[in-house]
NUDREN-315610 format. One record per residue (C-alpha): residue number from 1; residue in one letter; y, z, x. Coordinates in nm, 4 decimals. Layout:
N
guba; nugu; y; z; x
NUM; a; Y; Z; X
...
***
This chain:
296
guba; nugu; y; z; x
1; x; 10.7438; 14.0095; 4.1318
2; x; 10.7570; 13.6683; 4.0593
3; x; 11.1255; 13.6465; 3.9921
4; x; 11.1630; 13.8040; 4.2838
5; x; 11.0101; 13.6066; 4.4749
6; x; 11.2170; 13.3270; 4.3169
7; x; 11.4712; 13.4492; 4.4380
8; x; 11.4121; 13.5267; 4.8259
9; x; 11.3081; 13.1389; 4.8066
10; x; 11.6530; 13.0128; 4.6587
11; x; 11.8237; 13.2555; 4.9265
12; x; 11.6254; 13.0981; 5.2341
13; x; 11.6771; 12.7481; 5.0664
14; x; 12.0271; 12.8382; 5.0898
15; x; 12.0766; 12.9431; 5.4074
16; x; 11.8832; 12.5930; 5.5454
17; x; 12.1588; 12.4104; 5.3811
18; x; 12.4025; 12.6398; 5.6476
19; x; 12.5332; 12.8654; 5.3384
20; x; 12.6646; 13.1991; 5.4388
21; x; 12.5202; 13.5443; 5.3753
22; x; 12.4259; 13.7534; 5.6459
23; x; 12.2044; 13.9356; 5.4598
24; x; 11.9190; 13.8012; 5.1448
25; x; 11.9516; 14.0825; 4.8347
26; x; 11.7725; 14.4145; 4.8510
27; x; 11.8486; 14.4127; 5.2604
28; x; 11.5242; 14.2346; 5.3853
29; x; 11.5524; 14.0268; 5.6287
30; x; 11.3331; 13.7552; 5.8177
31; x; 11.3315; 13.4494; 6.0696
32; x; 11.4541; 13.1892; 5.8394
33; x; 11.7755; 13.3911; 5.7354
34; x; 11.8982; 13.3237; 6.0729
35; x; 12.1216; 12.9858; 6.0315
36; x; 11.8922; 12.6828; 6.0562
37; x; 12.1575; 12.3790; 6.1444
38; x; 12.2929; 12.6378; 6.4278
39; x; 12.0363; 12.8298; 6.5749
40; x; 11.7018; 12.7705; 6.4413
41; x; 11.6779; 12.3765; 6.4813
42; x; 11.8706; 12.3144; 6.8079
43; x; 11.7831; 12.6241; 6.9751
44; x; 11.4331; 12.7347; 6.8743
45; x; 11.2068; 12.4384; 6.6885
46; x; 11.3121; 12.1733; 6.9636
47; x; 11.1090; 12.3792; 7.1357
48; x; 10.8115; 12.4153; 6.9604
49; x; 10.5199; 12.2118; 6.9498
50; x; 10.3841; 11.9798; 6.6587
51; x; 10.0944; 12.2431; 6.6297
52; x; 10.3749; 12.5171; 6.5707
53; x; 10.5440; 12.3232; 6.3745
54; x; 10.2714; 12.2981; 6.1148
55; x; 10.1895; 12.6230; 6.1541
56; x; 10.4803; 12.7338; 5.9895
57; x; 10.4546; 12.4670; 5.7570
58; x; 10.0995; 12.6435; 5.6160
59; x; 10.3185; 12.9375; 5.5828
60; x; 10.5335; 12.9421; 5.2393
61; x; 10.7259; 12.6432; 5.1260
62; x; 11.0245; 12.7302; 5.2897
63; x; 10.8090; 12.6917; 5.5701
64; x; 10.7450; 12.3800; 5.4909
65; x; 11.1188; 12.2780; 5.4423
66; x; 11.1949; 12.4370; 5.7541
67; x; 10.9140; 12.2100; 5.9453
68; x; 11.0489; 11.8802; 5.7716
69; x; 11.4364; 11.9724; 5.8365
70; x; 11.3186; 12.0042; 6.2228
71; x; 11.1269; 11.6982; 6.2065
72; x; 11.4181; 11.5101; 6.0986
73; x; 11.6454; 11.5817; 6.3624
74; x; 11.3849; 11.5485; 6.6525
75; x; 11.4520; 11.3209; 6.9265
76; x; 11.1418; 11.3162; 7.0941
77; x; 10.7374; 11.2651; 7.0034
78; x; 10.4818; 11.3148; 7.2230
79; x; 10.1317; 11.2401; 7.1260
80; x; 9.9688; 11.0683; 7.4159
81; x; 9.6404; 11.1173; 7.4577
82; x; 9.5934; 11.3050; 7.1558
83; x; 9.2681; 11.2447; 6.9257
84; x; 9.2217; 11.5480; 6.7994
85; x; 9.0669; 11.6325; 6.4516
86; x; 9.3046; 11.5302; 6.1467
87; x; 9.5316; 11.3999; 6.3714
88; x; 9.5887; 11.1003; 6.1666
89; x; 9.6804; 11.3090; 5.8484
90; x; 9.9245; 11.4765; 6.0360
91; x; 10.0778; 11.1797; 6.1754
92; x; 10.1247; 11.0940; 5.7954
93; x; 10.3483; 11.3677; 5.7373
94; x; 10.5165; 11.2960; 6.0856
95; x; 10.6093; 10.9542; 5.9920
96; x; 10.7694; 11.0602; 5.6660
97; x; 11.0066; 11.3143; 5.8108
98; x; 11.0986; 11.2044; 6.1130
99; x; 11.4166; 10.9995; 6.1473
100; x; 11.6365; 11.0331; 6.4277
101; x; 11.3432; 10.9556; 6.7140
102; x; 11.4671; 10.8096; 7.0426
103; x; 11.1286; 10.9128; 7.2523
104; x; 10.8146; 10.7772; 7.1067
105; x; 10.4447; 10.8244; 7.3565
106; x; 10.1777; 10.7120; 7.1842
107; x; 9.9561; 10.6524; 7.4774
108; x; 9.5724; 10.6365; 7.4272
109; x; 9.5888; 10.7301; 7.0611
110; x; 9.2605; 10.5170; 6.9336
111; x; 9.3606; 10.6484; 6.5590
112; x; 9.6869; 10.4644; 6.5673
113; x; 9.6752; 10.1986; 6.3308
114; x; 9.9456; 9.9303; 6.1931
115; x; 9.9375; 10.1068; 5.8448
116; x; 10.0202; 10.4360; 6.0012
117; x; 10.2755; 10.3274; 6.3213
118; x; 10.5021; 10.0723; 6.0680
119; x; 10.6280; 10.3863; 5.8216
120; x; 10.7317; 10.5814; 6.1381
121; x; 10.9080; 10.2638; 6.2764
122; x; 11.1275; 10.1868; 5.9742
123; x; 11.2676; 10.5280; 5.9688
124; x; 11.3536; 10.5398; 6.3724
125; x; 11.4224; 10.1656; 6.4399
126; x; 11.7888; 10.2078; 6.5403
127; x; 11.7917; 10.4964; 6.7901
128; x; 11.4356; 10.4217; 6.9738
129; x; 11.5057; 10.3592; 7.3232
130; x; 11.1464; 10.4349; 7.4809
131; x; 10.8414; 10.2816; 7.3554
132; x; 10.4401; 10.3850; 7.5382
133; x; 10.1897; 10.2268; 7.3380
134; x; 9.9535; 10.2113; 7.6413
135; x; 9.5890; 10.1554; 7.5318
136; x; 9.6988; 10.1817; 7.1789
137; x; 9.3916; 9.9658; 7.1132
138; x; 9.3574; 9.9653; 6.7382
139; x; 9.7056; 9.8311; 6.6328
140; x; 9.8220; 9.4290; 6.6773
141; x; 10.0986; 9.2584; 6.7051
142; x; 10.2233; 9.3287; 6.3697
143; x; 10.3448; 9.6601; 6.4912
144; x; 10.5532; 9.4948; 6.7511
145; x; 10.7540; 9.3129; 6.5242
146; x; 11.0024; 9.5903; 6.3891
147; x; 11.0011; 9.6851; 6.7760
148; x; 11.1262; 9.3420; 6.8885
149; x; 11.3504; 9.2367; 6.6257
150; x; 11.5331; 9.5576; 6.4789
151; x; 11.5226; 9.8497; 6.7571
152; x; 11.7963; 9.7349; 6.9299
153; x; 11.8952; 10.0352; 7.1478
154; x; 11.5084; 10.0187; 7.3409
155; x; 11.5004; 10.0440; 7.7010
156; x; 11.1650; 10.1138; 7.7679
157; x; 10.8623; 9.9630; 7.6531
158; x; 10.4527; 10.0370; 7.7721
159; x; 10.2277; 9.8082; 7.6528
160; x; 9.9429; 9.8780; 7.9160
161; x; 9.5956; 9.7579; 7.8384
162; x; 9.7078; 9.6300; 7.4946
163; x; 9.4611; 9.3111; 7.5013
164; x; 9.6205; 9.2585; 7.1582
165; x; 9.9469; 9.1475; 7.2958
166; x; 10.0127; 8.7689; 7.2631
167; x; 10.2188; 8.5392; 7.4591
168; x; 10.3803; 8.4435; 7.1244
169; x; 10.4702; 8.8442; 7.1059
170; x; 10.5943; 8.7558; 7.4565
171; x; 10.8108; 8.4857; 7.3440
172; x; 10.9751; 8.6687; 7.0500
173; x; 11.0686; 8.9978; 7.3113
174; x; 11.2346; 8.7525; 7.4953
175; x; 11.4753; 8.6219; 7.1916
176; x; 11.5817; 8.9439; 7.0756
177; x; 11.5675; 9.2066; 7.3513
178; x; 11.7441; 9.2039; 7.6713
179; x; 11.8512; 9.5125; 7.7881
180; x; 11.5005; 9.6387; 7.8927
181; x; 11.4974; 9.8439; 8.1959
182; x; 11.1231; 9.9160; 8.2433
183; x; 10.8313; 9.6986; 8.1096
184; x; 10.4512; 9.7549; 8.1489
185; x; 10.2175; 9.5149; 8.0711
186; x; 9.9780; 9.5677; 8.3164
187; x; 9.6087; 9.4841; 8.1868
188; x; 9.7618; 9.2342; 7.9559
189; x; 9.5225; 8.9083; 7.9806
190; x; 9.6426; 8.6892; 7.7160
191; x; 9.9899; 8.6334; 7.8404
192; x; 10.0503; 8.2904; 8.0132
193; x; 10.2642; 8.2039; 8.3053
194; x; 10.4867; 7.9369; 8.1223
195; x; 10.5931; 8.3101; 7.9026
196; x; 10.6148; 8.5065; 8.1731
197; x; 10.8463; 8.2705; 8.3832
198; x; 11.1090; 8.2779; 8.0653
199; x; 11.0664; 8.6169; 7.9864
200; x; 11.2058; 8.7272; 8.3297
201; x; 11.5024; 8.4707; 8.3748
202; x; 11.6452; 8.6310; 8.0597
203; x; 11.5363; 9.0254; 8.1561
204; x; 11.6917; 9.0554; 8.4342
205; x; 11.8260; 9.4379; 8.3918
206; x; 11.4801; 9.5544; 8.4746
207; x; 11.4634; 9.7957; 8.7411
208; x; 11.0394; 9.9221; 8.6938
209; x; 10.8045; 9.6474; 8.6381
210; x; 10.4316; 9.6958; 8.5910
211; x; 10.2471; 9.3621; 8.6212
212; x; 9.8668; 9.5224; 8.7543
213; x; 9.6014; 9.3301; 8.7147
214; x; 9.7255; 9.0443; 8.5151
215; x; 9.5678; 8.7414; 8.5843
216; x; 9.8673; 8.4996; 8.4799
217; x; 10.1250; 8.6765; 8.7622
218; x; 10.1520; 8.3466; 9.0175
219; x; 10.4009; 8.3241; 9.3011
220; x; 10.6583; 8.1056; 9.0900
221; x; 10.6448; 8.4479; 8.8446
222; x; 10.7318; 8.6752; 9.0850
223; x; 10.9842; 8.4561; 9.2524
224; x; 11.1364; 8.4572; 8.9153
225; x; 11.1176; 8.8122; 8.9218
226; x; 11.2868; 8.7748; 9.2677
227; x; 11.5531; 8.5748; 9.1644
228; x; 11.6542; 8.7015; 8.8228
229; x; 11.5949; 9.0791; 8.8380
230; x; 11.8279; 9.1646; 9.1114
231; x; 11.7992; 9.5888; 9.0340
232; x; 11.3901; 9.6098; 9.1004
233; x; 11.3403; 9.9254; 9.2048
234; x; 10.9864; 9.9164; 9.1623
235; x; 10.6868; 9.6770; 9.1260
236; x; 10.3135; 9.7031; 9.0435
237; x; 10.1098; 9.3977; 9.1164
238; x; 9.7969; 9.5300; 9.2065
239; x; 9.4922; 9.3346; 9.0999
240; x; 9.7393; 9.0379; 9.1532
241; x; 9.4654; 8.8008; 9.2922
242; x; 9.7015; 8.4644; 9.2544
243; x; 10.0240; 8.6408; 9.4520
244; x; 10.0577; 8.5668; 9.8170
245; x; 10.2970; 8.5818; 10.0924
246; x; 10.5055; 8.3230; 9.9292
247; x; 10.6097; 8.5233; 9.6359
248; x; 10.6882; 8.8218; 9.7685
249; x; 10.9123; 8.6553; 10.0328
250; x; 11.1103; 8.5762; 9.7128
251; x; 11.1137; 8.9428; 9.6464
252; x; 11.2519; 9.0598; 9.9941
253; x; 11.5185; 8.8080; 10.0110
254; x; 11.6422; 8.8499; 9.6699
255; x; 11.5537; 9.2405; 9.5437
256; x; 11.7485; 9.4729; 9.7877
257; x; 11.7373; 9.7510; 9.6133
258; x; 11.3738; 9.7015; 9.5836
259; x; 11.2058; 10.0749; 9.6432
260; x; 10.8198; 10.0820; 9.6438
261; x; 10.5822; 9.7391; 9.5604
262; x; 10.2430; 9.8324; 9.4462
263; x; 9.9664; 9.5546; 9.6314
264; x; 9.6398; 9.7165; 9.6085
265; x; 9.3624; 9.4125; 9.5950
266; x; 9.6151; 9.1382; 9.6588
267; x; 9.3988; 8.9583; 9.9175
268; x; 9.6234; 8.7120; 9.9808
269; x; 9.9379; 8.8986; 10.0892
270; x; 9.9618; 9.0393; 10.4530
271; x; 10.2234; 9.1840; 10.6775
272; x; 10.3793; 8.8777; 10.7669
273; x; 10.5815; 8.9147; 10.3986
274; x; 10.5722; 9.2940; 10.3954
275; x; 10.7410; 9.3396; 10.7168
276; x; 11.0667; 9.1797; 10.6108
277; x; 11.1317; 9.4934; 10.3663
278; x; 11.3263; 9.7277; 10.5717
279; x; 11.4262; 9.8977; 10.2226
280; x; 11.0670; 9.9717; 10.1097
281; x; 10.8210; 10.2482; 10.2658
282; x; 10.6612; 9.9852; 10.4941
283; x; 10.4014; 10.2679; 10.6384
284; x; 10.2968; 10.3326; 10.3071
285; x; 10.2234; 9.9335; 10.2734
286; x; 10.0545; 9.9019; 10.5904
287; x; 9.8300; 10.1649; 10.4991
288; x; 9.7411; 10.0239; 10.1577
289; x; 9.6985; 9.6750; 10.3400
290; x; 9.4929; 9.8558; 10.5739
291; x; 9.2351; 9.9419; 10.3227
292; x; 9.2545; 9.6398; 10.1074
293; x; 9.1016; 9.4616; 10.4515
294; x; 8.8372; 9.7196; 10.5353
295; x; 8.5112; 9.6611; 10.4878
296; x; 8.3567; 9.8657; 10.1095
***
């Protein structure tokens, strides 16, 4: 029994490395006979969950090969908001296999730590185009590094409540990435205005920009918004306390393809600089200026 079973395990081995046999000896045949670079991976595991995946992988070994082979060729994880038991192990194993990622959500994982994001990074850093790290509150900086300097296809990057994020992290996204096309770092109180005013004369692809509630937005950022990121589609400066008419008169003279502008709690900006933005929803403004003036 043992040599047979040998043997059905050097058959299914053989047939994930896209070998040839339509059927394994003695005329048995299961799941992982069917070809795994054709059918299997592209057609059936891109479909199935992490949890299914490691199901399988509890199965038999070539289980397990079968789990790691579809790990390696996903495009996409999505973890956000996932604290579940073990989790952390898991992401372990996740990290090891996983090398062709170009989707990585990480959102609100408080078990993500340097020592476990940095081993996943190395092994994805030149296809990742889309970065969330929102409220990913237990790594630092040190995790941004590899981001910044060596993923050089990334369009996307959420760094949402991340209080770790320094304006010298600032400064080095700035020197090495330029083709960003949607930035969040709303929440983000350590970042100074002298960084922010750089950062957006150089970004200036950028066509969703999350700035809420970040106390170091002024006018003269957002008129460098205005005047350097001509494709804003969207904006979010609520919470902007320091923004006023005078800024976002930058943004309706210079953003035309400006779509939606988020101004919840901005105080100082009225109608007078909303009404000039025939392109944006102005009802929808009006009634969100509406309610920031009404009495709570």
């Amino acid at each position: 029994m043992c040599a047979l079973h040998i043997e059905e395990e050097a058959h299914l081995a053989a047939m994930g490395n896209g070998l040839v046999q339509l059927r394994p000896p003695h005329g048995e045949v299961n799941l992982f006979d069917i070809s795994w670079e054709d059918v299997l991976i592209p057609y059936v595991a891109s479909h199935l969950s992490l949890k299914d995946l490691f199901n399988l992988r509890c199965c038999s070994t070539t289980g397990q090969r079968f789990m790691e082979d579809a790990l390696a060729k996903r495009q996409e994880l999505v973890l956000s908001g996932n604290n579940s038991k073990n989790i952390a192990q898991c992401f372990k194993v996740v990290a090891r296999c996983c090398q062709r990622l170009e989707q990585l959500h990480l959102a609100r994982c408080k078990w993500l730590t340097d020592r476990l994001l940095l081993p996943l990074l190395k092994n994805n850093k030149e296809r990742l185009s889309s970065v969330n790290l929102n409220e990913c509150v237990n790594i630092t900086a040190l995790s941004l590094q590899p981001i910044i300097v060596e993923c050089k296809q990334l369009r996307v990057l959420k760094l949402s409540k991340c209080h770790w994020l320094t304006t010298g992290a600032v400064d080095a996204l700035t020197l090495h990435q330029s083709k960003l096309v949607e930035f969040d770092i709303s929440n983000c109180g350590a970042i100074g205005e002298r960084c922010l005013n750089i950062f957006f004369r150089k970004l200036n692809k950028l066509t969703i920009l999350s700035l809420a509630n970040t106390p170091s937005v002024t006018d003269q950022v957002v008129i460098q918004i205005g005047f350097h990121c001509r494709e804003l589609e969207h904006l979010n400066l609520i919470g902007c306390t320091a923004v006023s008419d005078f800024g976002v008169h930058a943004l309706s003279v210079q953003c035309t393809s400006l779509q939606s502008l988020l101004v919840q709690r901005c105080h100082r900006i009225t109608e007078r600089s909303l009404a000039p933005l025939p392109h944006v929803n102005k009802k929808q403004l009006r009634s969100r200026q509406s309610k920031q003036s009404s009495p709570t």
